[in-house]
N, C-alpha and C positions, 0 to 999 in steps of 0.2 A: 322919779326913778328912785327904788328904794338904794339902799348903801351895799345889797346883796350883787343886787345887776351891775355896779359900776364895778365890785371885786371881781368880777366874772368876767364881764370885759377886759379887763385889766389883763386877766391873766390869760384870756385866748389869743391878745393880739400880743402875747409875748413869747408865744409859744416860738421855739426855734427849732428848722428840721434841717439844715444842714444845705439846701438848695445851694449855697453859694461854695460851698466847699467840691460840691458837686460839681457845678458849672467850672472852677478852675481848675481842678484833676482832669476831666474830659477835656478840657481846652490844652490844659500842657501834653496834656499823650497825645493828643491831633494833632498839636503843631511839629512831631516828629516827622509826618507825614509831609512835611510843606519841599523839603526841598525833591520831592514825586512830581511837581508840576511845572513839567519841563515845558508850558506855555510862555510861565513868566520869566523877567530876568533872574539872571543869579543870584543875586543882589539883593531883590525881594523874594527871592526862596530860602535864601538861608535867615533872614531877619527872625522867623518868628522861631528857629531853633535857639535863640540864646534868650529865647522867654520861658523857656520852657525850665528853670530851674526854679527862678521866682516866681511863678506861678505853680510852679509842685508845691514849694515850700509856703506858699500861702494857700492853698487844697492844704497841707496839713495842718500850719495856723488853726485856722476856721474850723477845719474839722474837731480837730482837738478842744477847741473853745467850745464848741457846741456841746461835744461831750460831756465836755464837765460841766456845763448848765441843764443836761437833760439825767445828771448822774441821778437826784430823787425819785423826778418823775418814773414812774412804773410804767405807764401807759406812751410812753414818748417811741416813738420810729426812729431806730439808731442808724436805718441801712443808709440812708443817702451822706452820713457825716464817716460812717466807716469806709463807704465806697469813693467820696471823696480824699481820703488818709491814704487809701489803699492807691487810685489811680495819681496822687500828688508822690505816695513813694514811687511807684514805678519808674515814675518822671525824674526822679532824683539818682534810680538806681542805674538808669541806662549811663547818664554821663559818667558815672564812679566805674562803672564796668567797664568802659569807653578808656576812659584814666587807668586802671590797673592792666589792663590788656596793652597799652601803649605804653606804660611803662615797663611792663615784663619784654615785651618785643624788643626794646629799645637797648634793654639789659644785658641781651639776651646774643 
């Protein structure tokens, strides 16, 4: 194996696209959906709504980390680390909206 194929390698299995940022943005805005499943008990409906903040905020973790290791690369796929930032804030914006809505009411 010349020294050229071992940099090559190197540098494809280091590539990063954002997949995990991805999978916890879509997993915190699903889990808004959970307490809809009036199959299960309450109990376990409402559980995965109090993940859904630390999993926003690690979707934008990961996102943002990815970014700035894919800042040189030209050729690098920014959409899955943006669209993970993007569905981790949503995630984070509902409860503040949630928060400011209940505190004006409360005010009010």
């Amino acid at each position: 194996m010349k020294p050229d194929e071992h940099h090559e390698e190197a540098q494809v299995s280091h590539r990063e696209t954002g997949t995990a940022s991805l999978a916890l943005g879509v997993a915190a805005v699903a889990m808004y959906g959970s307490p809809v499943l009036l199959f299960l008990p309450p109990w376990i409906r409402f559980i995965p709504v109090y993940l859904t903040v630390p999993l926003g905020i690690c979707a934008i973790v990961f996102g943002v980390s990815v970014l700035h290791g894919m800042r040189h690369d030209e050729g690098a796929d920014r959409r899955r680390a943006r669209t993970g930032i993007a569905l981790g804030t949503v995630a984070l914006a509902v409860p503040i909206a949630l928060l400011v809505w209940l505190s004006w009411a409360l005010h009010r």
